[in-house]
C-alpha positions as a printed Julia matrix, in Angstrom:
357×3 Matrix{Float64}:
  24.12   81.25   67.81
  21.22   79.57   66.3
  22.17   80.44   62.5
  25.71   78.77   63.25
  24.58   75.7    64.25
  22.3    75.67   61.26
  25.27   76.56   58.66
  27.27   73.84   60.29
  24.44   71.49   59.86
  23.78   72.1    56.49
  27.35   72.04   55.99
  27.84   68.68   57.64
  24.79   67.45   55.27
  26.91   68.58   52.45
  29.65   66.86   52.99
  27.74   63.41   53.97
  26.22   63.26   50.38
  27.59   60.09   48.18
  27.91   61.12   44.67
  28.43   57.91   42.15
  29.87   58.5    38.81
  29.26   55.08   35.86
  32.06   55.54   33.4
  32.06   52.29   32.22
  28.31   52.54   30.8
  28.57   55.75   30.31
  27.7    55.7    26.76
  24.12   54.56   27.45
  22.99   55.93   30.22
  23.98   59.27   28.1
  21.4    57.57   25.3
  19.04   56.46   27.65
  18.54   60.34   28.96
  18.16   61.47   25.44
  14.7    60.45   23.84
  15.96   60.97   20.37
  18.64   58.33   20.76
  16.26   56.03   22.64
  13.63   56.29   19.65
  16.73   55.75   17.39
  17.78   52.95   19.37
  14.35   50.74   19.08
  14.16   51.48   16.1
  17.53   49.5    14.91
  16.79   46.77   17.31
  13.44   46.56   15.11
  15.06   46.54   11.8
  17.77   43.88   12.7
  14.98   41.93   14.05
  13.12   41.52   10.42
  16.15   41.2     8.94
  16.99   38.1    10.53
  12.9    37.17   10.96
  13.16   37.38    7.12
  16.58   35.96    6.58
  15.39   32.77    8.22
  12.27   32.66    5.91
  14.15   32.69    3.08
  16.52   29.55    4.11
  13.66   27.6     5.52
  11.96   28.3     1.95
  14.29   27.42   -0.21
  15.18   24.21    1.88
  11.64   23.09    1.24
  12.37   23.78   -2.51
  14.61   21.54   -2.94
  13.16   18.91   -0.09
   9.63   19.21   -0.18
   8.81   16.34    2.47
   7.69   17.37    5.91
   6.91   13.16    6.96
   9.77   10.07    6.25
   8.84    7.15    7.65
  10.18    3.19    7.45
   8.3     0.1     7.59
   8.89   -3.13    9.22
   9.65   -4.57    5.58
  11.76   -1.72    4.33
   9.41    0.57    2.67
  10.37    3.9     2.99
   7.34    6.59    2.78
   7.61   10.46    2.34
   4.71   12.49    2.47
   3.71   16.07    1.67
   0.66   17.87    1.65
  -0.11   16.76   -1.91
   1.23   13.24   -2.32
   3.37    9.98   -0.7
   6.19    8.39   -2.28
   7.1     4.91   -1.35
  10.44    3.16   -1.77
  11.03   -0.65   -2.01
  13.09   -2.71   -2.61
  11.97   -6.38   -4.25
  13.89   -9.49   -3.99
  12.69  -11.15   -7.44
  13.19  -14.68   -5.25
  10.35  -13.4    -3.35
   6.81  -14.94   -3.98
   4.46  -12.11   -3.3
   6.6    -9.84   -1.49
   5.16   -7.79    1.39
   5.67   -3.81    0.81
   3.66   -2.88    3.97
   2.27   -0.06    1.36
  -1.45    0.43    2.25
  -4.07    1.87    0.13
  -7.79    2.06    0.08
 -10.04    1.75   -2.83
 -10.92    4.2    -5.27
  -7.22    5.18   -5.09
  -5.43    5.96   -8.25
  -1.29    4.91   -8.04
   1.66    5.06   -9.86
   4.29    2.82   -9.92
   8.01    2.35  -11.41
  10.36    0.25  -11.49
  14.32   -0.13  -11.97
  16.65   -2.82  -11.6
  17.03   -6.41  -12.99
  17.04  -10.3   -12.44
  17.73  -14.0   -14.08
  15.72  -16.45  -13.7
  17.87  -19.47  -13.37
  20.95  -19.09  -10.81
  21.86  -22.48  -11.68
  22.36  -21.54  -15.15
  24.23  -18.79  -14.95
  27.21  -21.28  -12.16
  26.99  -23.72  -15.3
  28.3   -20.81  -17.46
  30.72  -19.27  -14.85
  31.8   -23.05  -14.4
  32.51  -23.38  -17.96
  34.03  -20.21  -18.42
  31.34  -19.36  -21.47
  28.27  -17.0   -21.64
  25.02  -17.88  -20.83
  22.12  -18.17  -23.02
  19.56  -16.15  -20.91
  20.56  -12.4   -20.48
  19.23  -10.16  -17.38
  15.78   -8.74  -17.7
  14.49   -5.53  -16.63
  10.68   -5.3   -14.6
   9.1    -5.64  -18.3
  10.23   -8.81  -18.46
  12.14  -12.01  -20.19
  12.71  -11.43  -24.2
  13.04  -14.31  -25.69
  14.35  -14.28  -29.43
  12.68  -16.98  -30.86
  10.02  -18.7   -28.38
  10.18  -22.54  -27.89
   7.18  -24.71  -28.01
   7.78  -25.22  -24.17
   7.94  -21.38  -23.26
   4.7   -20.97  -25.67
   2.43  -23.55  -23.6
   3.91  -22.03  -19.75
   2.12  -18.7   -20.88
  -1.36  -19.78  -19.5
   0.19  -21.11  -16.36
   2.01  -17.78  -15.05
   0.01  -15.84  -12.65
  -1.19  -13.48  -15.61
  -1.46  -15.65  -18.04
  -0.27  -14.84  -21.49
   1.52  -11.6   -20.27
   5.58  -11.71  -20.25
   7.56  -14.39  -18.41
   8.91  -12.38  -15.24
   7.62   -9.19  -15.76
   6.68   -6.91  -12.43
   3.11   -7.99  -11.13
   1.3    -6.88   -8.21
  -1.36   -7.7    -5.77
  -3.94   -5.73   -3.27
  -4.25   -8.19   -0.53
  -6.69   -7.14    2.66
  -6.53  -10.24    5.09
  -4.15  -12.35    7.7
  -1.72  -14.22    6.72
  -0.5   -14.66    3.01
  -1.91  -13.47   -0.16
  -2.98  -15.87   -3.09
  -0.37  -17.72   -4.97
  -2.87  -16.7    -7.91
  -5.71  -15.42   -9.28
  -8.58  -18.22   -9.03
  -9.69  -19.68  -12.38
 -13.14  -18.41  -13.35
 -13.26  -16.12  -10.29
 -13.51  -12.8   -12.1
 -13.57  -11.24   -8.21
 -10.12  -12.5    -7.85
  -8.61  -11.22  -10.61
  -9.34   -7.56  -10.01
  -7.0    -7.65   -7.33
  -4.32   -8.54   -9.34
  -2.03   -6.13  -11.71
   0.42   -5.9   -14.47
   3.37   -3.3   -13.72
   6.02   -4.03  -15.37
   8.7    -1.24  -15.63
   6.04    1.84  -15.77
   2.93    1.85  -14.78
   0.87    4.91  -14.52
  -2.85    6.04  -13.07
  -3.97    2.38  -11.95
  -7.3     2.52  -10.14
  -7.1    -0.17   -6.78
 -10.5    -1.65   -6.82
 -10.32   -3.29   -3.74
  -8.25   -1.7    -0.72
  -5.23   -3.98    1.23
  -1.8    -4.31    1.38
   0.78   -4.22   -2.03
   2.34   -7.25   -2.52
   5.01   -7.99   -5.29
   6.21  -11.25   -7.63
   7.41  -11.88  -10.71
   4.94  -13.29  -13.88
   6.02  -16.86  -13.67
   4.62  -19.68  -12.48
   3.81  -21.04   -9.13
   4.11  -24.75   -8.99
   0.64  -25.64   -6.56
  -0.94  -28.98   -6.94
  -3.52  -28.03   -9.72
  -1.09  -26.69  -11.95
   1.15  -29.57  -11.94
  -1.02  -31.93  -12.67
  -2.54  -29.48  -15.52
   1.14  -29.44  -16.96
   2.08  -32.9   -16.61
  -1.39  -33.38  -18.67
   0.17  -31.05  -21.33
   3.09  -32.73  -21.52
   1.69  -36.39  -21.61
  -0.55  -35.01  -24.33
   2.27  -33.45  -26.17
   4.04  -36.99  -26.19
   1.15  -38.59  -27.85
   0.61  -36.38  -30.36
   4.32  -36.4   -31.47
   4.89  -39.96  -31.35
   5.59  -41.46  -34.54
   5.79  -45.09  -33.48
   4.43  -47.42  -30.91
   1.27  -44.39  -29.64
  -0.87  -47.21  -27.96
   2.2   -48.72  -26.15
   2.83  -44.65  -24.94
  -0.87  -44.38  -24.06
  -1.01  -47.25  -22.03
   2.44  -46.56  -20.33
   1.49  -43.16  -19.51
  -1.9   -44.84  -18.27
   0.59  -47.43  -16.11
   2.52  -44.07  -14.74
  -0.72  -42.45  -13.61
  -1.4   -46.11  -11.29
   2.06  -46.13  -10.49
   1.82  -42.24   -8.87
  -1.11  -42.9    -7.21
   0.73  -45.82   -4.86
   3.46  -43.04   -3.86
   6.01  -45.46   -5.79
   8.36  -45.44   -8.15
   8.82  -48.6    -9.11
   7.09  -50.2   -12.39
   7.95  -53.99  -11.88
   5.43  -54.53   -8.5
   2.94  -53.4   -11.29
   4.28  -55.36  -14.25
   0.85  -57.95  -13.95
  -0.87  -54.7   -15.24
   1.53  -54.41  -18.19
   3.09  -57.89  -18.81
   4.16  -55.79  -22.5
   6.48  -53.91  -20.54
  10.0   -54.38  -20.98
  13.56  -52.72  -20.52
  13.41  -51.13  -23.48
  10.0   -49.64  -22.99
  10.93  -48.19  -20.52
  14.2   -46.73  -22.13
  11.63  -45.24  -25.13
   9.33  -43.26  -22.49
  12.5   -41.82  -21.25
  14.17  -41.33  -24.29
  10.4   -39.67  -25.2
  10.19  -38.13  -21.68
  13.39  -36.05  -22.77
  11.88  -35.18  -26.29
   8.9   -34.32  -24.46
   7.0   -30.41  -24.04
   8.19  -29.36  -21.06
  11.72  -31.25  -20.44
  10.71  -32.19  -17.13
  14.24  -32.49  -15.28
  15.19  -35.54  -12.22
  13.55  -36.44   -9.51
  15.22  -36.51   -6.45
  15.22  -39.04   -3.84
  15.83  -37.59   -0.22
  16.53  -41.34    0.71
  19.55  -42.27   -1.57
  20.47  -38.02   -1.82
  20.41  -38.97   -6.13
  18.83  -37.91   -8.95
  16.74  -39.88  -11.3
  16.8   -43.12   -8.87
  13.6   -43.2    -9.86
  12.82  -44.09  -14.01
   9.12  -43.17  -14.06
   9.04  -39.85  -11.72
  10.12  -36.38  -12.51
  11.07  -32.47  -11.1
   7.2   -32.31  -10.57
   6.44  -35.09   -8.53
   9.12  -33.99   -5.88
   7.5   -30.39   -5.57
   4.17  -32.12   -5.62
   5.14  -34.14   -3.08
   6.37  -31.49   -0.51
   4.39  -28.81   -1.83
   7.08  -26.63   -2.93
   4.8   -24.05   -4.85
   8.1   -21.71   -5.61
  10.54  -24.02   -6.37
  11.05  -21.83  -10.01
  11.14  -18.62   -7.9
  14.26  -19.27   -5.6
  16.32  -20.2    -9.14
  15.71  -16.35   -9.46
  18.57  -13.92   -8.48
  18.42   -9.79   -9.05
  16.26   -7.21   -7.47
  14.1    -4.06   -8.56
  13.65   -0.74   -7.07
  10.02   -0.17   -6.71
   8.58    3.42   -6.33
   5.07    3.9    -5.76
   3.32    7.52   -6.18
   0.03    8.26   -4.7
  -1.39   11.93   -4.71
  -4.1    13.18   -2.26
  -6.1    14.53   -5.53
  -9.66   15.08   -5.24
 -10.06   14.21   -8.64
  -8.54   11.15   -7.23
 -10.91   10.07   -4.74
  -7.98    9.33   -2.35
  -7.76   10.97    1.84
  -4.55   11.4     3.0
């Protein structure tokens, strides 16, 4: 009775047992109970895995290949800056209407930089409507960064060489300055100041290996001249002198008109007949000689203008230079300029160099 009860137990047991069969996954749980497969498995997933690992590699190599630069950056003025482990390479872009244009490029001294240049620029806007106006071409072609060519030099262009910011280097070619203070830089090196100077360098289209004695900011211009009170005067001198010397008739009635100009300026006036006790051998035509001679004269100085009456020439005795004297307008010859230049600067991290990233 006993072993029944037991058989129908076990029998019950039996036919309580859930059996689940996976068809759907099958496959792998078939590879999963063979350790041959398994093995064979891992070892695919490992060889897909460096191929991709080195697929990648290769991409990501050759992209830096062909773009090197790991660091682009953009200035408040502009300059755009990519860096490597080996060197920067700054971008900017120079109005040539700018007086000492700000490139927001530092460097420090001992440096050693390269710079070049493309682009190009007049230096007289006013000449070039005068052509367009009258429908012929102008004298004065476009210039690159080296600078203005003329074909045969005047006397006048001869005597402005000492009075551009490097003297006696070409009119308008690329300078550049290392400025390290507030506000602006120097219109121009200071006369006698050998300190100065050193902080002040010719470019012009290519410039290569130039050692920054001083560290600061880069600052661009042109090689012309800046029109500050000193060198006014220093021209109108010239020019006075130049008048003299080429007068063929009448020199002491000259000298002692220019002498009678010289009071004249000094009273802020422009008017010669409040003074005529001073020069009772003044007359009309005098004064149509010294401006017949004014017009002969070095430099060609052109009007005056009077802000009063809105003319030009109201006033016999005073000239271009007294007005920029007179409202210190130190780059009234720079914003006649039109054109622009490209500026790249190169500076590598080279011991050799003395420069730290």
């Amino acid at each position: 009775m006993n072993e029944e009860k037991q058989t129908k137990s076990k029998r019950s047991e039996k036919e309580q047992e859930l059996h689940i069969h996976i068809e759907r996954w099958q496959d792998i749980v078939d590879i999963l109970d063979d350790k041959r497969k398994v093995l064979l498995l891992a070892l695919i997933v490992v060889v897909i895995g460096w191929a991709l690992f080195a697929g990648i590699s290769f991409i990501i190599v050759e992209l830096k290949k062909s773009y090197t630069y790991s660091d682009i950056t953009t200035n408040a003025f502009g300059t755009t800056t990519l860096r490597d482990e080996q060197k920067e390479v700054s971008y900017f872009l120079f109005n040539t209407a700018e007086l000492w244009a700000n490139s927001g490029i530092q460097v420090q001294k001992g440096d050693v930089i390269s710079i070049h240049s493309s682009g190009s620029a007049h230096t007289a806007i006013h000449h070039l409507y005068e052509s367009a106006d009258k429908n012929f071409k102008p004298e004065e072609e476009y210039f690159d960064a080296n600078g203005q060519r003329f074909k045969e030099e005047s006397p006048r262009d001869k005597a402005r060489r000492k009075y551009r910011i490097i003297s006696n280097l070409p009119n308008s070619a690329l300078v550049m300055q290392v400025y390290d203070g507030n506000g602006r830089p120097q219109l121009r090196p200071k006369d006698k100041d050998e300190n100065s100077k050193k902080n002040f360098y010719y470019i012009a289209q290519h410039r290569e290996n130039i050692i920054i004695n001083e560290g600061g900011t880069l600052y661009f211009a042109v090689n012309d001249i800046v029109l500050d009170s000193a060198t006014i005067a220093k021209m109108k001198t010239d020019n006075y002198q130049y008048m003299m010397d080429t007068a063929t008739n009448n020199n002491d009635t000259l000298k002692k008109y220019i002498t009678l100009i010289e009071k004249i300026q000094a009273t802020d006036s422009c008017n010669i007949w409040p003074l005529k006790k001073d020069a009772a051998w003044l007359s009309k035509d005098d004064t149509k000689n010294y401006r017949r001679c004014l017009k002969q004269s070095l430099y060609q100085f052109g009007p005056y203008f009077d802000e009063e009456t809105q003319k030009f020439d109201s006033c016999t005795l005073k000239t271009e230079m007294d007005y920029y004297m007179e409202h210190k307008y130190a780059k009234a010859w720079y914003d006649d300029n039109i054109g622009s230049f490209l500026i790249v600067v190169e500076k590598n991290y080279r011991k050799e160099y003395g420069s730290k990233k």
